[in-house]
C-alpha positions in Angstrom: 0.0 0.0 0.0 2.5 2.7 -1.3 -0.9 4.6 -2.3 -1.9 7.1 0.3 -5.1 9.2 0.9 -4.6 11.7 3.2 -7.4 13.1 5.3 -6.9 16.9 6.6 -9.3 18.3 8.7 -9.6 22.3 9.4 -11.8 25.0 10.9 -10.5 28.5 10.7 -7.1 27.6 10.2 -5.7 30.1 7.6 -2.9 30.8 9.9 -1.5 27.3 10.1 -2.5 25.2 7.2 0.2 26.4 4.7 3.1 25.0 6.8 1.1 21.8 6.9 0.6 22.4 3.0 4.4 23.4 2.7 5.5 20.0 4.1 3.1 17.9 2.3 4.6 19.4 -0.7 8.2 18.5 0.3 7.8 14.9 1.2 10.1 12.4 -0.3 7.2 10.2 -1.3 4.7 11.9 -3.1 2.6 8.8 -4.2 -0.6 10.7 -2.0 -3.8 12.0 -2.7 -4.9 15.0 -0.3 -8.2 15.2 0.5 -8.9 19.1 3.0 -12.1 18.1 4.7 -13.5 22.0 5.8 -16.0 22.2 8.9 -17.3 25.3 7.3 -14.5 28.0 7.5 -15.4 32.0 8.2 -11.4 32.4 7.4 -9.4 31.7 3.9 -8.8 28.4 5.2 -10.3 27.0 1.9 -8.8 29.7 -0.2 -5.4 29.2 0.6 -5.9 25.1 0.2 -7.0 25.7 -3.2 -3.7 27.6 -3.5 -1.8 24.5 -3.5 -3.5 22.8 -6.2 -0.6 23.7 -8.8 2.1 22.2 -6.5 -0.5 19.1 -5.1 -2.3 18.2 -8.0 -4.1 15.7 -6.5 -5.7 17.7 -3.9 -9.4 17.9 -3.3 -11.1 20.3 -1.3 -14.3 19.3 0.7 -16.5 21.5 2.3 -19.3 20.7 4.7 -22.1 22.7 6.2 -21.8 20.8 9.8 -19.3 21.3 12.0 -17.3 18.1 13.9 -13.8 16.1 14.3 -15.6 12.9 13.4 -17.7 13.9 10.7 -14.5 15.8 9.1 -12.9 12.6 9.2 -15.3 10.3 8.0 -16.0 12.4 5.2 -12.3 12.3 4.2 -12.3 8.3 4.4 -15.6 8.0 2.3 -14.1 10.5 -0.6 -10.6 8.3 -0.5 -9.6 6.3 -3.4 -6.5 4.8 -1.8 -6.8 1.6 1.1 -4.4 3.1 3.1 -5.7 6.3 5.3 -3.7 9.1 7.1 -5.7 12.1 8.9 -3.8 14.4 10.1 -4.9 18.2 12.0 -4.1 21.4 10.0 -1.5 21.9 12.3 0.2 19.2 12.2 4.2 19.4 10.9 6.2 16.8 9.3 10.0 16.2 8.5 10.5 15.8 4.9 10.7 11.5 5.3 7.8 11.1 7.3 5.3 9.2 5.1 8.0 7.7 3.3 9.3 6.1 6.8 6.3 5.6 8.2 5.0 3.7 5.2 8.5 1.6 5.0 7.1 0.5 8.8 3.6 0.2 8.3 5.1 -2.3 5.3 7.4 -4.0 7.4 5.6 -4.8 10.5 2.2 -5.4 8.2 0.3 -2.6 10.4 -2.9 -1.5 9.3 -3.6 1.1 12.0 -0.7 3.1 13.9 -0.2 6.0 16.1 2.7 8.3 16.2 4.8 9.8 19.3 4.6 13.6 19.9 7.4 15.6 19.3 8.5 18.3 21.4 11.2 19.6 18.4 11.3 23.4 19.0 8.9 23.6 22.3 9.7 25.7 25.1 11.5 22.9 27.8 8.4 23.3 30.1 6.5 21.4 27.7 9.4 18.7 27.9 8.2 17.0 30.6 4.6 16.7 29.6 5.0 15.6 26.0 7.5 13.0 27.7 5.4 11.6 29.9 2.3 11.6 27.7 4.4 9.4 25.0 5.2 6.8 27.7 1.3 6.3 28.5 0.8 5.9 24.6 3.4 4.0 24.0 2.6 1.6 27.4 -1.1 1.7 26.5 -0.9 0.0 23.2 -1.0 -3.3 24.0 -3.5 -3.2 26.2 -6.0 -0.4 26.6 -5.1 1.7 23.1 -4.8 5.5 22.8 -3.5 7.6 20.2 -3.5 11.1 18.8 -6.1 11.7 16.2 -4.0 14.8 14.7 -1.8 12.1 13.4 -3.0 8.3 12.4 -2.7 6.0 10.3 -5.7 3.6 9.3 -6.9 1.6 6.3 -10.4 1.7 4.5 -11.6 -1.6 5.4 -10.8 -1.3 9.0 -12.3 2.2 9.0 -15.7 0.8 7.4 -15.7 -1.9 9.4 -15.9 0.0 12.6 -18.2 2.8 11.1 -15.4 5.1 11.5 -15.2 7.6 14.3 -18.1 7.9 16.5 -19.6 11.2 16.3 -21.6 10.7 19.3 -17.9 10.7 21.2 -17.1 14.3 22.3 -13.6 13.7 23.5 -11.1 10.9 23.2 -12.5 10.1 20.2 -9.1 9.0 18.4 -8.8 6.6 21.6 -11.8 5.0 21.1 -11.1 4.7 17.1 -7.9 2.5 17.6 -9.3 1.0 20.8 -12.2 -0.6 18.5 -10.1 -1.2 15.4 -7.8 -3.3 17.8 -10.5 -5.5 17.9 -9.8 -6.2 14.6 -6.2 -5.6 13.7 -3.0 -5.2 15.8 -2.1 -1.6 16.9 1.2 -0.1 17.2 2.9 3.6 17.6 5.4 4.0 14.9 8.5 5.2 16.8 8.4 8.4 14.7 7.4 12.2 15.7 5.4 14.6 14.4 4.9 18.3 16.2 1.7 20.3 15.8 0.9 23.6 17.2 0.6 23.6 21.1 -2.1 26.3 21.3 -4.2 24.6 23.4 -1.5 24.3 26.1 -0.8 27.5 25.9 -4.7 28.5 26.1 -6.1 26.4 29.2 -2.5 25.4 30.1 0.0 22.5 30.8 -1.8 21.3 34.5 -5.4 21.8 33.1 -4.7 20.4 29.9 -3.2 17.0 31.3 -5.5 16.6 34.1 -8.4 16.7 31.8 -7.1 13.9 29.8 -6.2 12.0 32.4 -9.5 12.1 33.9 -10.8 11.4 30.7 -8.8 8.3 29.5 -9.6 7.1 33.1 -13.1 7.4 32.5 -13.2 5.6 29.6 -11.3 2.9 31.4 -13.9 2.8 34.8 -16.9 3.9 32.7 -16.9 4.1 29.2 -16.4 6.7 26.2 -17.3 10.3 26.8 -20.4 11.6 25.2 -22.5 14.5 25.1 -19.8 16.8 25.6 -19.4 15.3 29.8 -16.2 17.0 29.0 -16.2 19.8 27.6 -13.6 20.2 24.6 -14.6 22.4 21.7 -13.4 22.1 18.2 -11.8 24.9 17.0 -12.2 26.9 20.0 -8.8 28.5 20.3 -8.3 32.8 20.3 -6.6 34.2 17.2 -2.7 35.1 17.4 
């Protein structure tokens, strides 16, 4: 499965999604489709996506009129030609050799659904610690009790459709519950690889508030089940402007 659809999914991100864009464009395999899944942007999110068009000619630009993380990336899957599935947040930045690497060890260890360590490349060292410790609870958690980060994972098609995809009735921790079920049906991994995205949110509610709330919330979903219904609140797209 050299053949890649890539799923991007974005809401008011006309400040970030060009170095996303950017990196896309340099990567050293380019045998991807892109696929920007739009919840509805009141920025030139859209505009500047269709930008790339000359240097990503196999990009495809989906708007929807409902808003939602799930529905962005379902919509992507369902509007992929290729088996193999990576949805990534508009934030997200990647060296030049990620897909090609992470492909090579998709390949090699015949994964079908992977996670991908955080990396704290260029963070201020307070957020050291944190991204540390949250990449040992992944990386523990994966044979047992899966989580993973949604802003960067890989799937396939036919595991996708054969757990409906994301859940839209989760609010938060949906990515967790999207490889926890697809481990069901194939083995899960983290691809010792890192990607960095923007750490806005930290920045907005803060380190301490920020990991509390997903600890409580992955122990929830241990003792009780999946969040729904917004228990927890966690908006998408709810950050302040620069």
């Amino acid at each position: 499965m050299s053949s890649l659809s890539i799923v991007v999914i974005t809401l008011n991100e006309a400040e970030r999604i060009a170095g996303l864009l950017d990196d896309l464009v340099q990567q050293t395999h380019q045998d991807f489709e892109l696929i920007v899944v739009d919840s509805d942007s009141e920025d030139e999110t859209c505009a500047i996506a269709h930008s790339y068009a000359p240097l990503l000619p196999s990009l495809h630009v989906e708007r929807m009129q409902q808003r939602g993380v799930c529905l962005g990336r379902n919509t992507g899957a369902s509007l992929a030609q290729h088996q193999r599935l990576l949805f990534l947040d508009a934030d997200v930045r990647l060296p030049p050799d990620f897909i090609q690497q992470a492909l090579r060890q998709l390949t090699t260890r015949q994964l079908e659904v992977a996670g991908v360590y955080l990396s704290p490349k260029g963070l201020p060292k307070r957020y050291i610690v944190g991204y540390k410790l949250f990449n040992m609870g992944i990386g523990l958690t994966q044979y047992v009790f899966p989580t993973a980060v949604g802003a960067c994972l890989f799937s396939t098609k036919s595991i996708h459709n054969a757990i409906n995809g994301f859940d839209i009735s989760v609010t938060l921790c949906e990515d967790c519950d999207y490889v926890n079920r697809a481990s069901s049906h194939t083995n899960f991994r983290i691809l010792p690889l890192g990607f960095t995205f923007d750490p806005r949110r930290l920045k907005q509610d803060g380190i301490l508030k920020t990991g509390s709330k997903y600890l409580y919330a992955n122990l929830h979903r241990l003792l009780i089940g999946e969040i729904r219904n917004q228990k927890i609140r966690y908006d998408f797209g709810h950050y302040k402007s620069k």
